[in-house]
Backbone bond lengths (Angstrom), bond angles and torsions (degrees), N, CA, C in turn:
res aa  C-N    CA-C-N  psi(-1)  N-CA   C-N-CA  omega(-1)  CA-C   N-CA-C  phi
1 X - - - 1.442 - - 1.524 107.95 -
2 X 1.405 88.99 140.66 2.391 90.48 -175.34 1.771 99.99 -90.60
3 X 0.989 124.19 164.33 1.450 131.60 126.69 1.229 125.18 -108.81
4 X 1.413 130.59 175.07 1.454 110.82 -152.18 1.911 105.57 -117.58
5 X 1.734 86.33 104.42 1.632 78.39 -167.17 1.920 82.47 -142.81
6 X 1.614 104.73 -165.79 1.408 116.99 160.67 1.955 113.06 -47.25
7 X 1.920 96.16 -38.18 1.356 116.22 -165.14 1.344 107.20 -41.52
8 X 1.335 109.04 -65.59 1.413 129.22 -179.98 1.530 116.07 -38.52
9 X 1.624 121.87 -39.12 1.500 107.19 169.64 1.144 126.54 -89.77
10 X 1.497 126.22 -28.35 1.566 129.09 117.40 1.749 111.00 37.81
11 X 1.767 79.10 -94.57 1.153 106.68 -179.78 1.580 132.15 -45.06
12 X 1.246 92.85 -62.99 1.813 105.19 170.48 1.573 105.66 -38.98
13 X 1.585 105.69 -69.90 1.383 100.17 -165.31 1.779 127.10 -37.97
14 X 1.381 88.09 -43.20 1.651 115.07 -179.32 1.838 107.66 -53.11
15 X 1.125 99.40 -21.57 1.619 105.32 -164.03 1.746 130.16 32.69
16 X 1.215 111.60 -175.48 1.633 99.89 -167.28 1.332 114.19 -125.41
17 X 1.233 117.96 141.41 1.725 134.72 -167.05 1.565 80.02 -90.88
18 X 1.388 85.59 143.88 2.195 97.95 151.32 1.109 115.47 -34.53
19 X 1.146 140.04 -50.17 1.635 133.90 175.13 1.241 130.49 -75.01
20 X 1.630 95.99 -14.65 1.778 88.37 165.26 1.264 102.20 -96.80
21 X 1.434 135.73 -9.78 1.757 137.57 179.56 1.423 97.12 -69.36
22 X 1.184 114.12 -67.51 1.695 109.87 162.14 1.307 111.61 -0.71
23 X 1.167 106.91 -81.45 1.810 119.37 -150.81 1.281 78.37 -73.53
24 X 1.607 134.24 -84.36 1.313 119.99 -162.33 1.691 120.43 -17.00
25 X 1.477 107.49 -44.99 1.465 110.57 -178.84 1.495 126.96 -58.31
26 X 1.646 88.07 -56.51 1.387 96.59 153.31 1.678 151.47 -12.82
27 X 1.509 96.15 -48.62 1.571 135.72 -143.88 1.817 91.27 -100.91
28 X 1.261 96.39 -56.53 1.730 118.54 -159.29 2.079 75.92 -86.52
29 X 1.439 134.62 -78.45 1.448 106.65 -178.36 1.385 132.34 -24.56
30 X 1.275 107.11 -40.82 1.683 107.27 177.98 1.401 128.25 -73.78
31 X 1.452 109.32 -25.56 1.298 113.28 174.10 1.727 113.61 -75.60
32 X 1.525 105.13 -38.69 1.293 106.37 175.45 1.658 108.17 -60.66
33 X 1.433 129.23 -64.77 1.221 148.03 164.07 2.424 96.26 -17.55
34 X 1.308 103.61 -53.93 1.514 100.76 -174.53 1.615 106.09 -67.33
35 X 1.431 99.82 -50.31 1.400 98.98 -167.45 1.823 124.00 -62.71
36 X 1.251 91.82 -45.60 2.420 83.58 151.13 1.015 129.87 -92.75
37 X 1.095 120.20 25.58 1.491 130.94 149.54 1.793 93.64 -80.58
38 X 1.098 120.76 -61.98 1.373 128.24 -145.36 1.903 110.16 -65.63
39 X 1.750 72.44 -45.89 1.733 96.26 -177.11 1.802 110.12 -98.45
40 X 1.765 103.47 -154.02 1.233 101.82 154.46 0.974 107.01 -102.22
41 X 1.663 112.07 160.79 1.880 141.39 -170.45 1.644 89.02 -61.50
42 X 1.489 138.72 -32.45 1.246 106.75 -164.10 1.681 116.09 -94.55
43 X 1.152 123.64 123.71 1.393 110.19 -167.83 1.530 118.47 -75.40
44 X 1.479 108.42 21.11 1.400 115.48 166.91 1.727 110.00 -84.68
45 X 1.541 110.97 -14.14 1.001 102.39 -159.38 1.851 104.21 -122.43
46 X 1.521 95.47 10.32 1.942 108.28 -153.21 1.530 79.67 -139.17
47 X 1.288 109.63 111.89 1.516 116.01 -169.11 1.941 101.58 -89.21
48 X 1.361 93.86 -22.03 1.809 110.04 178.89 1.506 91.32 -73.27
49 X 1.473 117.13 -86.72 1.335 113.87 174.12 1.748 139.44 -1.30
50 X 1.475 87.98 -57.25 1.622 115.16 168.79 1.316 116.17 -68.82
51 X 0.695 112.92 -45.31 1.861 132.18 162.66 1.658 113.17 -27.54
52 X 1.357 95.34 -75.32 1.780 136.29 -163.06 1.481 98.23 -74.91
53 X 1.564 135.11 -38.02 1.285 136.18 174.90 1.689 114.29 -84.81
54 X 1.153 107.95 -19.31 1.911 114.19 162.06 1.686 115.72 -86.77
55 X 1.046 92.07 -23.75 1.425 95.21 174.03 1.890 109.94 -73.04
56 X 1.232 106.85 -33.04 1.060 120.30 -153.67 1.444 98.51 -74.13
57 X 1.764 108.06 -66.82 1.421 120.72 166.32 1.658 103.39 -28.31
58 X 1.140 135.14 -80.96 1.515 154.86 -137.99 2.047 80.90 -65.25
59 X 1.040 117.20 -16.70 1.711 117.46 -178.74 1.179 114.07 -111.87
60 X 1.655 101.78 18.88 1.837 117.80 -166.49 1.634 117.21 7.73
61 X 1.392 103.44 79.71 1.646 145.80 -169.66 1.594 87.85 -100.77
62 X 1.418 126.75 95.49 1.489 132.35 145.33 1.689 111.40 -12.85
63 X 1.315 97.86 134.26 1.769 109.92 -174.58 1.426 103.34 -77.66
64 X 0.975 118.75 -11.94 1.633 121.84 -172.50 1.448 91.90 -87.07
65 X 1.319 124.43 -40.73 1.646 119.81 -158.11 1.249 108.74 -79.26
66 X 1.810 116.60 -22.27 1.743 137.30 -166.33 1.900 85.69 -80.56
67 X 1.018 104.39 -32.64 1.907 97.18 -149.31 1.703 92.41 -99.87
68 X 1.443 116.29 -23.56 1.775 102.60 142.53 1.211 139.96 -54.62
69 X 1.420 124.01 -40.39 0.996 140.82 -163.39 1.657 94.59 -85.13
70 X 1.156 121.96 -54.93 1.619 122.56 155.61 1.733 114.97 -17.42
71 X 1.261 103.37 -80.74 1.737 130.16 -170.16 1.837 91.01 -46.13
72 X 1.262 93.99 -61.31 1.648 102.81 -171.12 1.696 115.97 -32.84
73 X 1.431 106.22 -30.23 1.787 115.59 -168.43 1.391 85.55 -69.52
74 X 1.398 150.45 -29.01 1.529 142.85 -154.43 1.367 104.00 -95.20
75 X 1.399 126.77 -23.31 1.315 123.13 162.85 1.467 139.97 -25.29
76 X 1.488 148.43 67.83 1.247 118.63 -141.10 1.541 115.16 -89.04
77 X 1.831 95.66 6.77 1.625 91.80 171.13 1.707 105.43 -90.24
78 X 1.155 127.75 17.79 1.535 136.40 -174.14 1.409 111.75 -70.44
79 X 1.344 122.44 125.77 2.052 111.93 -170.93 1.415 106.19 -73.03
80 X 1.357 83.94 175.42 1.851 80.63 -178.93 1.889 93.94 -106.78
81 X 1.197 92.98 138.20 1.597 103.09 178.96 1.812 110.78 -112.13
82 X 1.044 99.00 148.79 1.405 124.55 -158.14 1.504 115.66 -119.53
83 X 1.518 114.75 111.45 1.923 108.53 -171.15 1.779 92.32 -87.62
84 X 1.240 106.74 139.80 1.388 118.04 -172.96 1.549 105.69 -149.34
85 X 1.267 105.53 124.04 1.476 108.00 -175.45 1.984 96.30 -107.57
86 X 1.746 82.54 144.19 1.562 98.02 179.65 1.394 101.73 -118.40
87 X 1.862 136.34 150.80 1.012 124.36 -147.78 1.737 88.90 -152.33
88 X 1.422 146.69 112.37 1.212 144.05 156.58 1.343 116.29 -165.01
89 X 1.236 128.82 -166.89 1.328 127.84 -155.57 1.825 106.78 -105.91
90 X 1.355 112.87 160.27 1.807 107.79 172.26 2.024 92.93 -124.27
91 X 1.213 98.70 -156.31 1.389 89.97 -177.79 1.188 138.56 -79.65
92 X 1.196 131.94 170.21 0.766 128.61 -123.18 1.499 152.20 -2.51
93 X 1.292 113.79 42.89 1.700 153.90 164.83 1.573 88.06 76.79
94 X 1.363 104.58 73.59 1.785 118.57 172.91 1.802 71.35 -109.46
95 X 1.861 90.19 142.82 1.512 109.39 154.59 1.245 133.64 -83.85
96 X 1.423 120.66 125.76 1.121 134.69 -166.45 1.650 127.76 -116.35
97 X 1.444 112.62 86.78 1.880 114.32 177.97 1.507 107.32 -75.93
98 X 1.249 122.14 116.42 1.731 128.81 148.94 1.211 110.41 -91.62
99 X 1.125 102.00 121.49 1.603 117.03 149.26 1.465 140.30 -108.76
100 X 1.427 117.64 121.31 1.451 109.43 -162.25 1.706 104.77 -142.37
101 X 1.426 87.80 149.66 1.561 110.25 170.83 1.325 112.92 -70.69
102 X 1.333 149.15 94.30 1.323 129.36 157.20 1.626 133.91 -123.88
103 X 1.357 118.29 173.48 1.598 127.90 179.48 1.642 109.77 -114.18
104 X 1.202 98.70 -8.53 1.644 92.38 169.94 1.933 106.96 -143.73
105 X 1.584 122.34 92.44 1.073 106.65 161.06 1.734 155.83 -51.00
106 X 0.976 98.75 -0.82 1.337 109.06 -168.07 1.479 82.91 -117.00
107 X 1.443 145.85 -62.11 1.402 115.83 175.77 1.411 135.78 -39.34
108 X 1.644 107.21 -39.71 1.596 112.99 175.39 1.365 97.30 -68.17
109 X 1.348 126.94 -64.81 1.402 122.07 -167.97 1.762 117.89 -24.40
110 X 1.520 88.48 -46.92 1.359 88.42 -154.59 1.606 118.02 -92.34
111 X 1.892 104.88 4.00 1.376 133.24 -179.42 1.364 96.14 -93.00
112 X 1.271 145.39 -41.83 1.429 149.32 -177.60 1.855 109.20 -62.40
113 X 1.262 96.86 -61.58 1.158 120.38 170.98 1.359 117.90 -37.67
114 X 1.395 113.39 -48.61 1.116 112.23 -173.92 1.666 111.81 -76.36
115 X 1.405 88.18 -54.10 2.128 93.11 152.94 1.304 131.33 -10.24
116 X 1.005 99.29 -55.26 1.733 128.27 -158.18 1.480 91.85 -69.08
117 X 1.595 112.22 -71.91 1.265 119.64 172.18 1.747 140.77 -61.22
118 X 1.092 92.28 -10.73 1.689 94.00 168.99 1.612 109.03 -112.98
119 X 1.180 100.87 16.95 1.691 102.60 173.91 1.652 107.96 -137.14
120 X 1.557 115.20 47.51 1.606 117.29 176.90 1.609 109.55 50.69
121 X 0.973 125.51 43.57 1.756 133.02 170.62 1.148 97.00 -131.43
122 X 1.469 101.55 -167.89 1.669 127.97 -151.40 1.733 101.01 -179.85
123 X 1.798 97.13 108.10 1.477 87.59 152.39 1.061 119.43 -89.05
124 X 1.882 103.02 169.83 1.461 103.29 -151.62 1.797 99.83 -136.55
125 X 1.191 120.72 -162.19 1.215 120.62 156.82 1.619 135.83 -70.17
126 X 1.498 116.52 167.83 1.548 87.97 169.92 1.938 91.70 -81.52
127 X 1.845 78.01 158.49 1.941 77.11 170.53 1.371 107.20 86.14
128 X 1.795 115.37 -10.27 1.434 98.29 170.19 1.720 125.45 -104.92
129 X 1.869 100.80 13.73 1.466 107.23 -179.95 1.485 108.77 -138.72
130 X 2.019 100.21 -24.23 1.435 90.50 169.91 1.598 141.61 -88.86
131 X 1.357 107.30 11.14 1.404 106.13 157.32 1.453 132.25 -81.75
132 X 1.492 115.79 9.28 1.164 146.19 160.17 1.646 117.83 -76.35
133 X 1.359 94.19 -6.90 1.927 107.54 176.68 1.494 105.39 -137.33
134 X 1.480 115.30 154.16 1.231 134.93 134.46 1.480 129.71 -59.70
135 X 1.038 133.79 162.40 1.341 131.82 -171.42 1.759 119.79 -140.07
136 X 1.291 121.17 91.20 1.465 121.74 -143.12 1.442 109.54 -146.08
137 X 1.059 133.82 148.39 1.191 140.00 -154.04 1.814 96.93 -92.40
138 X 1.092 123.55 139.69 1.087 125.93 166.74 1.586 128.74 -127.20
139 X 1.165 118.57 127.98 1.589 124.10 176.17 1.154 107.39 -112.03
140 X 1.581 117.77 148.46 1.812 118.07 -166.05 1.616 84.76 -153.22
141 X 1.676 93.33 130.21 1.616 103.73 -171.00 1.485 102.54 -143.08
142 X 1.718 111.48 115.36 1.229 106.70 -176.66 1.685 122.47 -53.89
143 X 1.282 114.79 153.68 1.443 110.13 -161.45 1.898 106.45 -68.18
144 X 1.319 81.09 -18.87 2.265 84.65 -166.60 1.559 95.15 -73.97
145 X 1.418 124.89 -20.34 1.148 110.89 148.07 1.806 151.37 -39.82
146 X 1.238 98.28 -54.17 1.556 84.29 162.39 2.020 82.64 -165.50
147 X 1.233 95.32 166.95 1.465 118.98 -177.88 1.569 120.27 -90.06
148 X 1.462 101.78 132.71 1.245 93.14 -152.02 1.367 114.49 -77.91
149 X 1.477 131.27 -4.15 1.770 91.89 154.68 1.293 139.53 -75.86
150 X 1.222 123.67 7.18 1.228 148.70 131.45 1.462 139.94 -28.56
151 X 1.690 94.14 -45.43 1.630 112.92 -164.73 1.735 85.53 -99.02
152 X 1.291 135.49 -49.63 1.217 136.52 150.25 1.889 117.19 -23.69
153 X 1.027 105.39 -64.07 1.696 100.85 172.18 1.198 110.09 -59.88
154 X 1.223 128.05 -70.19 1.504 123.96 175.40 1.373 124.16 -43.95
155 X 1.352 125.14 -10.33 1.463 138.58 169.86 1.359 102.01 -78.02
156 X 1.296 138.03 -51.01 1.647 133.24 -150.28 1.245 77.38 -95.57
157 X 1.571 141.88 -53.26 1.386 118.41 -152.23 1.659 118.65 -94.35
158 X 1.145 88.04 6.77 1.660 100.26 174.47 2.273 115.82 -92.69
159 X 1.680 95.81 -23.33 1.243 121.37 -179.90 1.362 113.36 70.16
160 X 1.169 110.70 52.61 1.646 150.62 -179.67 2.021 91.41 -68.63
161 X 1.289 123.16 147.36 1.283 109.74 170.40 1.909 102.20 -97.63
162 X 1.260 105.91 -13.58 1.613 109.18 -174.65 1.620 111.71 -160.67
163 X 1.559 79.65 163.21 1.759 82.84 -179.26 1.672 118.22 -158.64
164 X 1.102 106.31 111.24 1.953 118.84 -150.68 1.458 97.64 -102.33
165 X 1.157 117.08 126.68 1.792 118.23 174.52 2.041 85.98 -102.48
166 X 1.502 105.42 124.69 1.580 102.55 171.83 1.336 86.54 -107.26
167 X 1.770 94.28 -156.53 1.792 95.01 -168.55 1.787 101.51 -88.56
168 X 0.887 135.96 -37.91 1.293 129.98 164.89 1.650 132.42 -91.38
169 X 1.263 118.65 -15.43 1.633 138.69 171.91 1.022 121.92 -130.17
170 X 1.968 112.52 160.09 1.517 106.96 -163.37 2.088 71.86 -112.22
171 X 1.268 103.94 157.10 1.564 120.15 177.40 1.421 104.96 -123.53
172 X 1.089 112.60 117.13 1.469 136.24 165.18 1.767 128.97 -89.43
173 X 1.560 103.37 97.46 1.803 92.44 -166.04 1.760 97.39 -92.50
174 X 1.207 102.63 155.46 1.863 93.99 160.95 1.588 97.70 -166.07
175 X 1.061 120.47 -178.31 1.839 147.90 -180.00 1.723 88.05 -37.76
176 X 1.368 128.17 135.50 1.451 117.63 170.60 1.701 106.89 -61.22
177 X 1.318 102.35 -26.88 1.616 110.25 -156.97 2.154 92.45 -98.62
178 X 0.905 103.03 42.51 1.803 114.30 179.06 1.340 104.54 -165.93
179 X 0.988 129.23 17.44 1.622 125.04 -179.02 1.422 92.23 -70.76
180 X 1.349 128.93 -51.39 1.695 108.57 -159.01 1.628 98.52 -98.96
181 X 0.926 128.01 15.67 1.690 126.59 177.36 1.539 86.83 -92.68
182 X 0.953 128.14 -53.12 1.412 146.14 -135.96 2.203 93.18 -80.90
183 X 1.632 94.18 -54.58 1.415 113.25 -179.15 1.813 105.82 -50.18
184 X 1.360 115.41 -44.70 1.241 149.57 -157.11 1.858 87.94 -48.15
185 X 1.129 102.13 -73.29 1.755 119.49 155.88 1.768 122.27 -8.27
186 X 1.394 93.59 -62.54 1.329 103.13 -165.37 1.709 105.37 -93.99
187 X 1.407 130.43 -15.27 1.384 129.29 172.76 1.922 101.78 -71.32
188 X 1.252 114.32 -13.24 1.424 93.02 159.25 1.339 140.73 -52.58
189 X 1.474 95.78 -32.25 1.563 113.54 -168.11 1.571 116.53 -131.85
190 X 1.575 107.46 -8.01 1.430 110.41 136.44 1.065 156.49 144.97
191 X 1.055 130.16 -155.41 1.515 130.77 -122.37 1.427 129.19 -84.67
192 X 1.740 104.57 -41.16 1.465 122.68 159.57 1.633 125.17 -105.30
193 X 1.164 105.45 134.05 1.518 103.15 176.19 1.596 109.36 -136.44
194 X 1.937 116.61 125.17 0.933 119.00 -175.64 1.536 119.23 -60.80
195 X 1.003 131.62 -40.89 1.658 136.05 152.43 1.547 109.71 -142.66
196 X 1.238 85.98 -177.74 2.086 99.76 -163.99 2.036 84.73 -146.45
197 X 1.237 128.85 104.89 1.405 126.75 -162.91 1.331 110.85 -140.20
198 X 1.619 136.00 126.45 1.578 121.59 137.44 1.437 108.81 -62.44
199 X 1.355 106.87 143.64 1.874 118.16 -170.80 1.173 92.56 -151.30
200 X 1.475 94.83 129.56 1.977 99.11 143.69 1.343 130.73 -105.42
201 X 1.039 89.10 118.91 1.735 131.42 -169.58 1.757 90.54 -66.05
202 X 1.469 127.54 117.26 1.353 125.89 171.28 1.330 125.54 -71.30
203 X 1.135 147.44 146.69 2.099 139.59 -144.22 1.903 63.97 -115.61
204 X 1.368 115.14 -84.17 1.563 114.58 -148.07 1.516 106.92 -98.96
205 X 1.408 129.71 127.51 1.224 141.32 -169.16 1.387 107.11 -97.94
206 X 1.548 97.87 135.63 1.925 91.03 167.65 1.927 107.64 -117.13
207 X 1.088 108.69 129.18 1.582 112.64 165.56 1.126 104.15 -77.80
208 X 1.606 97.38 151.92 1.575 145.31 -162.44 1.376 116.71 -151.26
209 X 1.695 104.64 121.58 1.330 102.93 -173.21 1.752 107.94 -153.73
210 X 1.193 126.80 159.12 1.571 118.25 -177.67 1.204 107.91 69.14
211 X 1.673 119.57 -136.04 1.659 129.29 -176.11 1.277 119.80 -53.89
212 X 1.732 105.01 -43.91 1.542 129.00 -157.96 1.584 83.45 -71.05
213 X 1.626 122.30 -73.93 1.830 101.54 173.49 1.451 141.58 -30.53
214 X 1.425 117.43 -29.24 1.399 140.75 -173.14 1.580 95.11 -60.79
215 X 1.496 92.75 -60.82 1.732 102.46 -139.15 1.727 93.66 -75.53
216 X 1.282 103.48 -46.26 1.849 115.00 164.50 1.628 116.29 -28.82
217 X 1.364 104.30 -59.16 1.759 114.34 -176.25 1.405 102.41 -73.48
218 X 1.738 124.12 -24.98 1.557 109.87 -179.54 1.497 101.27 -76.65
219 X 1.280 111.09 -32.81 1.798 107.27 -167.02 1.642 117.69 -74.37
220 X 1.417 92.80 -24.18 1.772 97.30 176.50 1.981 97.79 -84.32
221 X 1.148 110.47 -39.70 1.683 106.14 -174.76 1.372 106.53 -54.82
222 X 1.680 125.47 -30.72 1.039 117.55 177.42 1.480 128.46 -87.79
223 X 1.123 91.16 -9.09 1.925 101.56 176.01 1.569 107.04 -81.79
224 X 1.164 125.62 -51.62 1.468 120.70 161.05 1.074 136.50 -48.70
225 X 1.826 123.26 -21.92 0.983 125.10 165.57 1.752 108.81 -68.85
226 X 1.354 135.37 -18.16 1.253 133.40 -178.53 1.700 109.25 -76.69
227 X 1.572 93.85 114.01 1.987 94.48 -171.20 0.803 110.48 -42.36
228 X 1.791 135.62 -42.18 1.528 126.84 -164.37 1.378 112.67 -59.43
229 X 1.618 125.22 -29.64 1.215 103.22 -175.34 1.391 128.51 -106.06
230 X 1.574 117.43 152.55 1.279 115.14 -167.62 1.667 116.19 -100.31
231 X 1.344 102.33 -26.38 1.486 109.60 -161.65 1.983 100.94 -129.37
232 X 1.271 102.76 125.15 1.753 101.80 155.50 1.781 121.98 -120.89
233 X 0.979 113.88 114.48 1.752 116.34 165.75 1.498 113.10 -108.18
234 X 1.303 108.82 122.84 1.683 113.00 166.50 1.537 89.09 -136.92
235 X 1.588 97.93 159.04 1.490 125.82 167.82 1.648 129.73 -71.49
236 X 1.322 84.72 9.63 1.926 97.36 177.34 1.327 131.60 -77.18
237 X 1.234 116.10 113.63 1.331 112.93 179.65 1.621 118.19 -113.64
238 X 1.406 96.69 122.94 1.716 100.93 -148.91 1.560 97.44 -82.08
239 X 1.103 105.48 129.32 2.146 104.35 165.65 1.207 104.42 -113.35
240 X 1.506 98.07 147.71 1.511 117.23 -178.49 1.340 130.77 -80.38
């Protein structure tokens, strides 16, 4: 799972071994697994659901593994999982939002935590990294999808607040609380969407470059490897 920072392209470039597809699967099962529990099983009717199963595809996630993770919400020995955001600093006092799915708080807590601290960070309070972000709904639509004066029209008339052509995706910002009204728009015309996300979007950026980048990309690589979490945003912008 991305959050929406420098991190996120980072990432791409780096691409993924079988063992990090694993966890990815993992990560993206559980959310699907929460979201019909939460909602209804049909994702025509579970706008989260619908969400979490395009996401899934776009991470070419086996249909057999999507329609487990489905079945799984009917379980009634299934835990109840809990979205919990963790909020403190990594190195060199770059801000750092986790977000994670979990069934036991005080284990993640205290697995993050420990993160934090053996990699030059500090957890913190809530409120002590995220006013350092915006908080905004994000849609990410591969470009072979549709062309962007296109993706531009469908932005103003959908009442999108923005609309970013990057080098491989079109980015869709809007109201966190209109992301799927807003999405609602664009499933007319189509079909795949790389994620459907609330993100915080960082106001003030800090560059990173040499060691200080190194040690940054090891401390976030290792926070993602922890199952509980689903989401990372920091304000880092890595130079080469």
């Amino acid at each position: 799972m991305a959050g929406h920072s420098h991190w996120a392209g980072i990432k791409h470039k780096k691409g993924k071994a079988d063992k990090q597809r694993s966890k990815i699967f993992s990560k993206l099962s559980r959310e699907i697994t929460v979201a019909a529990k939460l909602g209804d099983k049909n994702p025509d009717m579970n706008a989260r659901l619908r969400s979490a199963i395009q996401a899934a595809r776009s991470a070419n996630m086996p249909k057999e593994n999507i329609e487990r993770a489905i079945e799984k919400s009917s379980n009634n020995d299934q835990s109840n999982y809990e979205n919990i955001r963790y909020e403190g600093f990594g190195p060199n006092k770059s801000a750092v939002i986790v977000e994670a799915l979990t069934d036991n708080k005080n284990r993640t807590a205290s697995n993050i935590r420990t993160i934090f601290s053996k990699n030059g960070g500090s957890l913190g309070t809530q409120g002590s990294a995220s006013h350092n972000f915006n908080r905004f709904g994000v849609i990410k639509i591969n470009k072979s999808e549709i062309e962007q004066d296109k993706i531009f029209e469908l932005a103003i008339d959908s009442g999108a607040n923005d609309c970013i052509s990057n080098e491989n995706f079109h980015e869709i910002h809007t109201n966190a609380d209109e992301i799927y009204e807003v999405k609602k728009n664009f499933e007319n015309y189509i079909l795949n969407f790389i994620s459907t996300e609330i993100e915080w979007l960082p106001i003030n950026k800090v560059s990173l470059k040499g060691e200080d980048s190194k040690s940054m990309i090891k401390f976030l690589e290792i926070l993602e490897q922890e199952d509980d979490v689903q989401n990372i945003f920091t304000n880092v912008i890595f130079e080469s």
